[in-house]
C-alpha positions as CSV (number, residue, x, y, z in Angstrom):
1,X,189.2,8.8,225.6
2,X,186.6,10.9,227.2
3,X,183.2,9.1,228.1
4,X,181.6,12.0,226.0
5,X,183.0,11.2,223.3
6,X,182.5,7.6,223.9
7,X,179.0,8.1,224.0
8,X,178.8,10.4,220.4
9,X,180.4,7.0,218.8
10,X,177.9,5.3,220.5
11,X,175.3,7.5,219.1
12,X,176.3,7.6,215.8
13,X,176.3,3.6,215.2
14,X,178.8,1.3,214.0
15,X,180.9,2.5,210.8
16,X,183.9,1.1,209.1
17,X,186.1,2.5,212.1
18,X,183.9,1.7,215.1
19,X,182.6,-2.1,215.9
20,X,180.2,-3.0,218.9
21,X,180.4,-6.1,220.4
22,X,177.9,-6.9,223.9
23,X,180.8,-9.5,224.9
24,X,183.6,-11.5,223.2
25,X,184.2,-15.2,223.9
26,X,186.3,-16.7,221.1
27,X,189.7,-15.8,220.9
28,X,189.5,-16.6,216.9
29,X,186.4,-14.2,216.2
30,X,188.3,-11.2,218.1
31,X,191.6,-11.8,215.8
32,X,189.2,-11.7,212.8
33,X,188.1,-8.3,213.7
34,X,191.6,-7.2,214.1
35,X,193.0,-8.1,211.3
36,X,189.8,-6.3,209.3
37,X,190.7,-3.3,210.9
38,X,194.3,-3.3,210.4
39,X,194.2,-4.1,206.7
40,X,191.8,-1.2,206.8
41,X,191.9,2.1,208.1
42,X,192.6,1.2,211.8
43,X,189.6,1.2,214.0
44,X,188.1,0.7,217.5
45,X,186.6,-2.7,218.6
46,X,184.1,-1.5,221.3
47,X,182.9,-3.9,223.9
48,X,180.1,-4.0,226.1
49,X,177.9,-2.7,223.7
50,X,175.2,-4.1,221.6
51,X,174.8,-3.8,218.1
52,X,171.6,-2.1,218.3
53,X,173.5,0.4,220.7
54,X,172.5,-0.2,223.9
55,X,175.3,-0.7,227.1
56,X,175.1,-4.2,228.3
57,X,178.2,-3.5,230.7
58,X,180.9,-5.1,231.8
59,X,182.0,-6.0,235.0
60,X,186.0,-6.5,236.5
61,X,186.2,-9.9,236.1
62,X,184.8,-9.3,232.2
63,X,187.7,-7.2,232.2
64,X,190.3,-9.1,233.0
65,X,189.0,-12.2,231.0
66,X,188.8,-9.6,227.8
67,X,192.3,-8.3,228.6
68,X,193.9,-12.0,228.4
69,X,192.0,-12.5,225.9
70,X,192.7,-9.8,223.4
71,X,196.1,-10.2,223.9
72,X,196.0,-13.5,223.4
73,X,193.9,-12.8,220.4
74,X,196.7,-10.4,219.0
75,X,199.6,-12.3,219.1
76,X,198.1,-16.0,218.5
77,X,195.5,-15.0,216.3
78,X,197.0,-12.4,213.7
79,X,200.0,-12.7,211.2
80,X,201.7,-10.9,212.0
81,X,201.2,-9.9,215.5
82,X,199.4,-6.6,216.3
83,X,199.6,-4.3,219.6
84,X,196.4,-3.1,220.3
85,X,195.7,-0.9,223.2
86,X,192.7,-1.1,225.7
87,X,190.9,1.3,227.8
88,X,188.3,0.7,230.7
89,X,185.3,3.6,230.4
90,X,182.9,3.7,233.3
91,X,179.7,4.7,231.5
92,X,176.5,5.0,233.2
93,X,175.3,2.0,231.7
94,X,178.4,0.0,233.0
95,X,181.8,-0.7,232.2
96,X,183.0,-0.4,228.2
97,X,185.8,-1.8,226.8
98,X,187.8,0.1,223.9
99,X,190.0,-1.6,222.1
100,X,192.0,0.6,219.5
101,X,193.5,-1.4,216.9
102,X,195.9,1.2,214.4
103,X,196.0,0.6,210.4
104,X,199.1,-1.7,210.3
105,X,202.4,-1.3,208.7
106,X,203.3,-4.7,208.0
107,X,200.2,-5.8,205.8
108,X,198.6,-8.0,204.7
109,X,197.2,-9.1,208.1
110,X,195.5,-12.7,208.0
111,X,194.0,-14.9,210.8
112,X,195.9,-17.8,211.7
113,X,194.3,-19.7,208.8
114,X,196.3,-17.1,206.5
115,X,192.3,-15.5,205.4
116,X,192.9,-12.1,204.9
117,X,190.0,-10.1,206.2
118,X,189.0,-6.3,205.6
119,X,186.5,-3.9,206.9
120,X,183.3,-3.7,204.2
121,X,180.7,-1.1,205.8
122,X,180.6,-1.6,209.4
123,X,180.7,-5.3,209.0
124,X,184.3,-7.3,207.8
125,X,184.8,-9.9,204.9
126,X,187.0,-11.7,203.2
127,X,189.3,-10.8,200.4
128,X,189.3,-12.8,197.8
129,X,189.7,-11.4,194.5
130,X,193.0,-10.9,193.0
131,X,193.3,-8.0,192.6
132,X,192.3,-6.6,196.5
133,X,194.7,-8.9,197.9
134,X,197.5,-7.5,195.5
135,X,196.3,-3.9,196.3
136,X,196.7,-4.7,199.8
137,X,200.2,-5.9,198.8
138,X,201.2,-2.9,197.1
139,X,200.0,-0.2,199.8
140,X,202.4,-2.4,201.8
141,X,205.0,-1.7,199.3
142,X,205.6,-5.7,198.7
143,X,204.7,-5.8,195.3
144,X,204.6,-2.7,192.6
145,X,202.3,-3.1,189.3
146,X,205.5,-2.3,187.0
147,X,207.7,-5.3,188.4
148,X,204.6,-8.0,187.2
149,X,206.2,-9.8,183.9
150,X,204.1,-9.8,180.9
151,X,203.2,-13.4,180.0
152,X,204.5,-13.9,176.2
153,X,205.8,-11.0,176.0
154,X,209.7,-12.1,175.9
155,X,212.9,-10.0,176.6
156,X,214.0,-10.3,172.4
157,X,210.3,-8.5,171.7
158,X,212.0,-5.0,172.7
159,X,212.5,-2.4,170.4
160,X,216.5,-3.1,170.2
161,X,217.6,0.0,168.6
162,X,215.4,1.7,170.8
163,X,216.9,0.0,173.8
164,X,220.8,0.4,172.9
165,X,220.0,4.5,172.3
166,X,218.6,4.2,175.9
167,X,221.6,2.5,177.2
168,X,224.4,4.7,175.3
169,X,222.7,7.8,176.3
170,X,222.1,7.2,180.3
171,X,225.6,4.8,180.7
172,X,227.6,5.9,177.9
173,X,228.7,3.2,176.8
174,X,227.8,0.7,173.7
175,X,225.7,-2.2,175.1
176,X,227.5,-4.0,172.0
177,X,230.4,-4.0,173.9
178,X,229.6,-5.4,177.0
179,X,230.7,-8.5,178.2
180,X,226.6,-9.3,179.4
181,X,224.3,-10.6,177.7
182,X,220.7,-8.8,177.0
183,X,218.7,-11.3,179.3
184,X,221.5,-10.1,182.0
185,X,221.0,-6.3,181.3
186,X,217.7,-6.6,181.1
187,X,217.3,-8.3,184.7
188,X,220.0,-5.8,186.0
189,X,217.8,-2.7,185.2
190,X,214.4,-4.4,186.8
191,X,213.2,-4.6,183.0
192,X,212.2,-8.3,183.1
193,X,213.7,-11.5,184.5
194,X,213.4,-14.8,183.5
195,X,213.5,-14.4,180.0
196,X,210.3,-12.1,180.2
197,X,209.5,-8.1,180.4
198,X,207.6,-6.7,183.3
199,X,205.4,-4.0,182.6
200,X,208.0,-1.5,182.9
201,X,210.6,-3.0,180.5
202,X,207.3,-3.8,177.9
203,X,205.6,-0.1,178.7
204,X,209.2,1.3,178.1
205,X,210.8,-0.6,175.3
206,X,208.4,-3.0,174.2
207,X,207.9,-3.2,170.4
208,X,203.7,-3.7,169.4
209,X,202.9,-4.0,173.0
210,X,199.3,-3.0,172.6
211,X,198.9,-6.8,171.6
212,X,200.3,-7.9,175.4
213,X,198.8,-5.1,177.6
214,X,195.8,-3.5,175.8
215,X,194.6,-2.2,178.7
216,X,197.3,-0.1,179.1
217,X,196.5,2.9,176.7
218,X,195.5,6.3,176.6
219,X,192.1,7.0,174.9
220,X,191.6,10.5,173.8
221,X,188.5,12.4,172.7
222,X,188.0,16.1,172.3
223,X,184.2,17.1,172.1
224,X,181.6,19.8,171.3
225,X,180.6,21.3,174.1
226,X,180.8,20.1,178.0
227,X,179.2,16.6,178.3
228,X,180.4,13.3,176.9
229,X,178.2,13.1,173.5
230,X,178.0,9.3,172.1
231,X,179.7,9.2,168.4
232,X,179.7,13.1,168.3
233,X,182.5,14.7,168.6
234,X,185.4,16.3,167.2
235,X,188.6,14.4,167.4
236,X,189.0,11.1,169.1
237,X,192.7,8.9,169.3
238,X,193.9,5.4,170.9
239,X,197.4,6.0,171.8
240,X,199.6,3.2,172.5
241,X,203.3,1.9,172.1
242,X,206.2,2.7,173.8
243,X,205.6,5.2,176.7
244,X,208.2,7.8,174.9
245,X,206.1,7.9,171.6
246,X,202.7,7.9,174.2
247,X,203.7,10.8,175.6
248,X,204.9,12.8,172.2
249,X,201.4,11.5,170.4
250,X,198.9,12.4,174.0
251,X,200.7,16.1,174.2
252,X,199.9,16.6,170.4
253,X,196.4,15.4,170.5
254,X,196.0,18.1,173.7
255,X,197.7,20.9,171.7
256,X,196.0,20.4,168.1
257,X,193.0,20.9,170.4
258,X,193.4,24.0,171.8
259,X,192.6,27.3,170.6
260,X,195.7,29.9,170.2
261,X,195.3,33.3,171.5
262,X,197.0,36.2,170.4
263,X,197.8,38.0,173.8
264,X,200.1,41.0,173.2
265,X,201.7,39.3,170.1
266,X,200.7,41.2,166.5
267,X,198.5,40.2,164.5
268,X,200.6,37.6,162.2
269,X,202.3,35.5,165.2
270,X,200.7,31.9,165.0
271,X,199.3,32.9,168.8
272,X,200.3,31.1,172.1
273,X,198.3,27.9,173.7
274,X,195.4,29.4,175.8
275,X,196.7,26.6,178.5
276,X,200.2,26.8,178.7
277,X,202.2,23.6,177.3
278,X,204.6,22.9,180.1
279,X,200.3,22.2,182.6
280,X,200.3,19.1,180.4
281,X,203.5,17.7,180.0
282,X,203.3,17.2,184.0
283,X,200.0,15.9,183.8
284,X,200.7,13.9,181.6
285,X,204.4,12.4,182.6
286,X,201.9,12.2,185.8
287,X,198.8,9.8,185.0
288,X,201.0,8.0,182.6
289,X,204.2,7.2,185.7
290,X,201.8,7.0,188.8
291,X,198.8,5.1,187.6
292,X,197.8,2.2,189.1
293,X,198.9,-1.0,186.8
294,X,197.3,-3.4,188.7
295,X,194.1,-1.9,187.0
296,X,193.4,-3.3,183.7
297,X,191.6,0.2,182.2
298,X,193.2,3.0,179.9
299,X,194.1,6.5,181.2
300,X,191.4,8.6,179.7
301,X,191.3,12.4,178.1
302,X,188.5,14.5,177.5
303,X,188.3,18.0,176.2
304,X,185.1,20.2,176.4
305,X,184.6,23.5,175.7
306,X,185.2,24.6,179.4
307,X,187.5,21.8,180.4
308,X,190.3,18.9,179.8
309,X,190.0,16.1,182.3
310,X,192.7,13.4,182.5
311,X,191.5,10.6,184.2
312,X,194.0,7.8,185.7
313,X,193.2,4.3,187.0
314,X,193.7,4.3,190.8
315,X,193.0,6.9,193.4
316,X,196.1,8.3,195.4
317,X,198.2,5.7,197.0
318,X,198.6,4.5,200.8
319,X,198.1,8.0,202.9
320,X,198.5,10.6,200.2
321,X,196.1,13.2,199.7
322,X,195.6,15.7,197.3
323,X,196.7,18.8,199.7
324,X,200.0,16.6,200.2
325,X,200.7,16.1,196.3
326,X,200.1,19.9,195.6
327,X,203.0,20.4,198.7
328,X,205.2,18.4,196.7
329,X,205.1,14.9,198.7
330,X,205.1,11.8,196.6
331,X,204.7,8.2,196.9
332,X,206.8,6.1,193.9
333,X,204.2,3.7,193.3
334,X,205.8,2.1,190.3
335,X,209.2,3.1,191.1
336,X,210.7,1.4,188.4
337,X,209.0,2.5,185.7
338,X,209.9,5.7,187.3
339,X,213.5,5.3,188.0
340,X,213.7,4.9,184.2
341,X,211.1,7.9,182.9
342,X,213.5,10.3,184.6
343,X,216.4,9.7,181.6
344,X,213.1,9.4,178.9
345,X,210.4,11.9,179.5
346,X,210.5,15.7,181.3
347,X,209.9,14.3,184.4
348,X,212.1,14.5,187.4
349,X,210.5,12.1,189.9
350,X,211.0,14.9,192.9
351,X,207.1,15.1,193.6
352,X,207.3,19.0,191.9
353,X,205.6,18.5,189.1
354,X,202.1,19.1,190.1
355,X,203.8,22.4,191.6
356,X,204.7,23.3,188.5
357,X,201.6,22.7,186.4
358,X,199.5,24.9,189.6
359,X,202.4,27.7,189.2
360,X,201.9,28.0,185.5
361,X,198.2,28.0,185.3
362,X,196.2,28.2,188.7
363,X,192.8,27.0,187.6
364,X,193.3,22.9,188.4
365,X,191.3,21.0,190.6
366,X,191.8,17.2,191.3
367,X,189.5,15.2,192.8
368,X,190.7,12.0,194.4
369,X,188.2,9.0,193.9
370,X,188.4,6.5,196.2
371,X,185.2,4.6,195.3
372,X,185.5,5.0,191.6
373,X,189.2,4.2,192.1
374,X,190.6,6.9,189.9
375,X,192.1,9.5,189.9
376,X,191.1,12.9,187.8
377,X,192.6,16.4,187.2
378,X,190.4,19.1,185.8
379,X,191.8,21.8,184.2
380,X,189.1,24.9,183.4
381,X,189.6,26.8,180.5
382,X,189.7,30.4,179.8
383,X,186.3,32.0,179.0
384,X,186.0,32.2,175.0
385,X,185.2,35.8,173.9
C-alpha cells in the first residue's frame, strides 16, 4: 500500500471496511475484529491510529509484539483459522500497522466462544437473529432455503397424481412400479426426508400449501396510473399453490393486463402484447426459482401505466451483481428447487434467461437492494398514443 493512500483512508474515517485501533493488547479483542470482517466484506484493521484519526505511532518493538500477536490472534482466536497479511507504513506521524483481513470462504467465522461477529457501520456486533446467522450460512453455500422441511407439512400431503405425472414424464417410468417406497423417492430427489417436505418438495408438489408457507406467494395488483393507490385500483390477485399452477395464474394476471397493439397486423387480428410474452416468463421463472426463502414475504407485482415491477425477497446472492446476471453468470441459490423447475417450468437454469428477456425487449432495469433486501426488475412500457 502506498502511504498516500494510507493517509486518504485515514482522512476519510473509519467505515465498514477500515478499523482504527491506537494499539492492540488482547489477543481475544483482535480475533473479534477479524472475524467481523471476514463474515463481512473483508476489511483492513489499521493500527497505530486513533479513533478520532490522529497517528499515535508505533515503534519496532510494537511491531513485533503486534506481529505475534495477530498471528496468534488468527489462528487461536478464529474458527476457523484466517491468514491475514500485515504491512509496516512509515508515516510522518510514526509507524502504522495494516492489517488486511479478506472476506472469508469458509464462513461463518466465530471467536473461540463460537460468537459469530459481523461488521455493523464502522463498529462490529453480534449476530444473533436467526435469520442473519442462516444468511451467513447460505452465502457459504452450507445451507439453501429450499432444503428447510416444512413443519406439519408431511410427505402423503403431496398432490400424488400430480407427483406420479412428474415422475413418468422426467424418468419414464411408473413410480407404481417401483420397488421404493414414496418416503424413499421422495428423500432420493431432495423433496423431503424424514417423513416431511422441504420447501422445494411442498413449493413443487404440495397440495393446499398456502396453509404451511403463506408467506410464500405472489401478490399481484395492476393500478391506475404510476403510484401505489390504497384500495384503488384495477385488478388485484393472491396467487398460491403449486409453483407450476403459480406460474400459469402470475403470467395470466400480467397478460389480461396489458394493452394489445395492432402493429402491421389488419384491423381484425386480436393485436400482439405491447411487452412481448416470452420478457415475463423469465422474469417470472426468475423471482419465483431464485428468491430468497429464508425470507418470510411474498414476491410482489405491480403494474402502472408506465411500468411492471416484480419485486423478489432477497438482493442478489454472495458476489453477483447486476452487470454479472445480464452476462449470463448465475449463482443456484436454491438449487433444488431448481434442479427440478428445469423438467416443470420454461426455464433452463443456464443463467440466460435474463439474456433473453433484455434481447426481446431492451427497456429493463434492475435495481439490486441490498438494504431493503430485495430484489426488483422494472420493465418501462411503451408510450400510449
Amino acid at each position: 500500500m502506498e502511504t498516500s493512500e494510507l493517509i486518504e483512508i485515514i482522512a476519510r474515517d473509519e467505515d465498514s471496511k477500515h478499523q482504527f485501533k491506537a494499539n492492540f493488547n488482547n489477543e481475544v479483542s483482535a480475533g473479534q475484529e477479524m472475524v467481523a470482517f471476514s463474515n463481512t466484506k473483508g476489511g483492513m484493521l489499521i493500527i497505530g491510529v486513533s479513533d478520532d484519526g490522529q497517528i499515535s505511532g508505533l515503534n519496532r518493538d510494537d511491531m513485533n509484539r503486534l506481529n505475534n500477536l495477530i498471528s496468534n490472534a488468527a489462528s487461536q482466536q478464529v474458527k476457523p483459522a484466517i491468514n491475514p497479511i500485515t504491512e509496516n507504513i512509515q508515516l510522518p506521524g510514526g509507524l502504522v500497522m495494516v492489517v488486511h483481513i479478506p472476506q472469508g470462504i469458509s464462513k461463518p467465522y466465530m471467536d473461540k466462544n463460537g460468537v459469530i461477529w459481523v461488521k455493523s457501520g464502522a463498529d462490529k456486533r453480534k449476530a444473533t437473529s436467526r435469520e442473519e446467522i442462516q444468511r451467513i450460512y447460505q452465502s457459504a453455500g452450507l445451507i439453501h432455503g429450499d432444503e428447510i422441511l416444512v413443519p406439519n407439512m408431511l410427505i402423503t400431503d403431496i398432490e400424488l397424481d400430480y407427483f406420479k405425472s412428474y415422475f413418468m414424464k422426467r424418468f419414464n417410468y411408473n413410480i407404481d412400479d417401483t420397488e421404493f417406497s414414496l418416503k424413499t423417492i421422495i428423500s432420493n430427489l431432495n423433496l423431503g426426508r424424514d417423513g416431511f417436505l422441504n420447501i422445494a418438495g411442498a413449493l413443487i408438489f404440495g397440495q393446499n400449501n398456502v396453509f404451511k408457507i403463506p408467506s410464500f406467494i405472489v401478490k399481484c395488483v395492476a393500478y391506475s396510473g404510476n403510484t401505489i393507490s390504497i384500495g384503488e385500483y384495477n385488478d388485484s390477485e393472491d396467487i398460491s399453490g403449486i409453483i407450476e399452477n403459480v406460474f400459469k395464474m402470475t403470467l395470466s394476471f400480467i397478460t389480461r393486463n396489458l394493452q394489445k397493439v395492432q402493429k402491421n397486423q389488419n384491423i381484425n387480428s386480436i393485436g400482439e402484447l405491447e411487452i412481448p410474452k416470452v420478457v415475463f416468463e423469465e422474469l417470472i421463472a426468475n423471482a419465483l426459482i431464485h428468491r430468497d426463502y429464508f425470507i418470510s414475504a411474498p414476491i410482489r407485482i405491480f403494474m402502472f401505466d408506465d411500468r411492471i415491477e416484480i419485486i423478489s425477497p432477497g438482493h442478489l446472492p454472495n458476489n453477483l451483481t447486476i452487470e454479472n446476471i445480464k452476462n449470463g453468470n448465475s449463482n443456484q441459490r436454491n438449487p433444488i428447487l431448481t434442479s427440478h423447475a428445469t423438467h416443470i417450468l420454461p426455464y433452463r437454469g443456464l443463467g440466460t434467461g435474463i439474456i433473453r428477456a433484455v434481447t426481446a425487449y431492451k427497456d429493463i432495469s434492475f435495481i439490486d437492494d441490498r438494504e431493503g433486501n430485495i430484489f426488483k426488475v422494472v420493465i418501462m412500457r411503451p408510450t400510449r398514443s
